[in-house]
N, C-alpha and C positions, 0 to 999 in steps of 0.2 A: 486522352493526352498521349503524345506521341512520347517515348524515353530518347535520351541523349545518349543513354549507358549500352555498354552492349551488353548483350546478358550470358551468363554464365548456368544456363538448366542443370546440370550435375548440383551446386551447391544452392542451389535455391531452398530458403529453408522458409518454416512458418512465421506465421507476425502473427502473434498474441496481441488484444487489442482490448484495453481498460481505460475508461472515461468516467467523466461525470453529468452526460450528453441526457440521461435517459431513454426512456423507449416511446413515448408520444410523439418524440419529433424524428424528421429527417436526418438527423447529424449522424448517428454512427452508418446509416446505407449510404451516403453518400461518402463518406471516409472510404468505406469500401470500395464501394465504387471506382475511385480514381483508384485505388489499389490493383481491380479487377481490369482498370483501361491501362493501367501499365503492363500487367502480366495477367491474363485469366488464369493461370496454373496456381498463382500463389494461394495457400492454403490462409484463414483466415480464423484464428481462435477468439470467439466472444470471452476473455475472462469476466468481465461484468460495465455497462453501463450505468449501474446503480447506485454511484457514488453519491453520497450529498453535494450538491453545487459549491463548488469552490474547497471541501473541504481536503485539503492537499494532505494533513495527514491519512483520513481514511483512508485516500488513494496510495498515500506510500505503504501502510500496512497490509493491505488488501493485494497488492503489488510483490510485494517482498513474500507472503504467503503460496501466491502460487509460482511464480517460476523457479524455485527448490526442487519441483515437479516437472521443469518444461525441457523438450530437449535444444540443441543448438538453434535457437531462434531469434528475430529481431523482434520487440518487447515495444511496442507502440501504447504510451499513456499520455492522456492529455487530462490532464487538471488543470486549470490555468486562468484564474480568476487576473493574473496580468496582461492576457493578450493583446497586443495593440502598444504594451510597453517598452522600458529597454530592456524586458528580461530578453535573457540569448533562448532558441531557439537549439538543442544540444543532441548529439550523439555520443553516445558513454558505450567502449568496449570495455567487453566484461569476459574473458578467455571466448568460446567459441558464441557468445552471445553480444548483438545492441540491445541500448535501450534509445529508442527514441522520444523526446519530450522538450516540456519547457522547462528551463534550469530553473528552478523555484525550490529544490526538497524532494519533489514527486520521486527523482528516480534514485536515490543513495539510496535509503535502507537496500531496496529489492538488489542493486550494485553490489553493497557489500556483500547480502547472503552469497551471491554469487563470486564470491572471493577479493573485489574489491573493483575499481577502475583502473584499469590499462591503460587506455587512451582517451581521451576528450576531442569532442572539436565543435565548432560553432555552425552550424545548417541556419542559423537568421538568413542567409542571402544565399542558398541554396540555387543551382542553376537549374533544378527540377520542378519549381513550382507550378503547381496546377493552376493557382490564379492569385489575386490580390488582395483580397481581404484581408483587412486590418483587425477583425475580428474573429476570424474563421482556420485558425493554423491549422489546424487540424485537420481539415480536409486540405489549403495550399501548400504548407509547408510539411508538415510533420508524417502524411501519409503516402505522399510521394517519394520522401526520404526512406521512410518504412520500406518502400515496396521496393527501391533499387536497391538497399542493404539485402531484403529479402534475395533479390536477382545475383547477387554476387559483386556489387559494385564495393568497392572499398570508400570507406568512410571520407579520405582525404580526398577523394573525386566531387562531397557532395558540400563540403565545406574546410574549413582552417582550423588545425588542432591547436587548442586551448591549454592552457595549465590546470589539470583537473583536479589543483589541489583549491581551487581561485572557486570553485562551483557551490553552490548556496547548498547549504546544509538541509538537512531536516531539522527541524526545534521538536522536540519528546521533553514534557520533564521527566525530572528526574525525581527517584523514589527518595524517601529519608529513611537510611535503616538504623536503628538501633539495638542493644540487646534487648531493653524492652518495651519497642513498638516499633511498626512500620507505616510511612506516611505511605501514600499514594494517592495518584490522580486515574480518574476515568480516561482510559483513552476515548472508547465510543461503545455505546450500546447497540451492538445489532438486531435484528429485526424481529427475534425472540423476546429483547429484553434483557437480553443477558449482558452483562458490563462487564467487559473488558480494560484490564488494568495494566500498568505501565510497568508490574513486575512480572519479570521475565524468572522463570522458574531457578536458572541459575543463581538471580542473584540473591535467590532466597536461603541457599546451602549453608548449613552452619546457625541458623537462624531460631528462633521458639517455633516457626512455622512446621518444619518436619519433625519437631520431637509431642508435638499437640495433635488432638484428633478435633479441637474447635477453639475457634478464638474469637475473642470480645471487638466487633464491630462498632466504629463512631462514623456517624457521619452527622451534618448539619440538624437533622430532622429526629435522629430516636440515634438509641444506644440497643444492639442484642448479640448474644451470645447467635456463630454460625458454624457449619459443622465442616470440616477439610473432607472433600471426597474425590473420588474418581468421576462419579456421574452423577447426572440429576437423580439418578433412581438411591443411587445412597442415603437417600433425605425422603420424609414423607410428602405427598402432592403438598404442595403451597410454604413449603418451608424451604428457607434458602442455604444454599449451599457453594461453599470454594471450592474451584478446580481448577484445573490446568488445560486450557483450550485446544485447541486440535496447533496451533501457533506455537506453544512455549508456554504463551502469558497465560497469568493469574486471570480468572471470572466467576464475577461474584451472579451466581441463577437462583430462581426460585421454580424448584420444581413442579412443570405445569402451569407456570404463571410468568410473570415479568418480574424481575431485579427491578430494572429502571422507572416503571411502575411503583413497586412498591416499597421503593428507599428514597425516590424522588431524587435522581441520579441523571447525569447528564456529561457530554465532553469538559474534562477539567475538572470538575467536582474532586473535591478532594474527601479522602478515605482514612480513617486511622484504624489501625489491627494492632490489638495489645494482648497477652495472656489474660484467659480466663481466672477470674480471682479465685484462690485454694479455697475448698471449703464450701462451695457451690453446690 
């Protein structure tokens, strides 16, 4: 594909690239691809194609985790179980960074950590498009936008700025805290087993959770006392343990083994942590 943009080599930066595409098929080489036939220079970071299909929170958490990390880059995520709909098609400035994606959730959390949205605009009728699919933005739309942001082109060359406050959210529940218990839902278990939950380390301050070294777990299936650590090694092989994730959030692991395994634990499941009863 030939570009329309003219390029700017000095401020060519990286495209970070996160999907739900996996690795069996052609979809993330060919994303490239058209990246590679606009500019062979642009550099290309895999953050991960191993989202669950469709699941648009994993991709925003997973999203929001690494580019805290990244330097001034364009941030290419397709989640996008609407394709083909009226979702918009969006570019989000965020100080020296885009995100490129479909307006669905996918890109605010990783926005905010980045200090919040600047600017918005709408790339659906981008005049760079690689081709026509109505199922495929991600190589037509979204990666050729990727790769002129990458080149230097400014965002208002590739589409019409939007009111970024009009932009679909992310949906997170939310914790229940009280003084004595905390509800909480599974965000997702990753690939150890280990369960990831919706309380973010903050909003636990003040709470029974720091002043305890173990607290009485409820979930649908068993009731056990579980011990607050640093690591899985704080707990012996096969006994589970809370900690604080390489992220912020709370995760509930079983040393050596699966959480999600052995609590029968899943996205949504919800979670109760109350004090351990005196006298135990």
């Amino acid at each position: 594909m030939r570009s329309s943009v003219s390029p700017e080599p000095e401020n060519t930066r990286p495209v970070s690239f996160l999907t739900d595409f996996g690795y069996s098929d052609e979809y993330p080489g060919v994303c490239r691809l058209v990246i590679a036939g606009i500019d062979p220079g642009i550099r290309v970071i895999d953050v991960t194609h191993g989202i669950p299909p469709g699941d648009i929170r994993r991709g925003a958490l997973a999203l929001a985790a690494s580019v805290r990390y990244s330097p001034p880059a364009v941030h290419l995520a397709v989640v996008d179980p609407g394709v083909g709909s009226s979702r918009r098609a969006v570019v989000l400035t965020c100080g020296l960074h885009h995100f490129v994606g479909p307006d669905n959730g996918l890109l605010s959390l990783a926005a905010t950590v980045l200090g919040g949205v600047e600017a918005a605009f709408d790339v659906s009728g981008t005049p760079v498009r690689a081709g026509d699919s109505d199922t495929f933005h991600g190589r037509d739309v979204f990666s050729p936008v990727a790769a002129e942001l990458a080149r230097g082109a400014a965002p208002g060359e590739l589409g019409e700025a939007i009111g970024f406050r009009e932009l679909v959210p992310l949906e997170l529940p939310e914790p229940t805290i009280t003084p004595e218990q905390v509800d909480a839902n599974v965000l997702y278990p990753d690939q150890y087993g280990n369960v990831v939950l919706n309380l973010h380390e903050e909003v636990l301050d003040g709470t029974f959770f720091t002043e305890v070294d173990s607290v009485q777990l409820e979930t649908s299936l068993q009731k056990t006392e579980v011990q607050i650590g640093r690591t899985f090694a704080d707990v012996d092989p096969g006994e589970p343990v809370i900690y604080t994730d390489s992220t912020g959030y709370l995760a509930l692991a079983v040393n050596r083994g699966s959480a999600a395994s052995r609590f029968g634990l899943g996205p949504d499941n919800q979670l109760r942590f109350t004090q351990v009863a005196s006298g135990r």
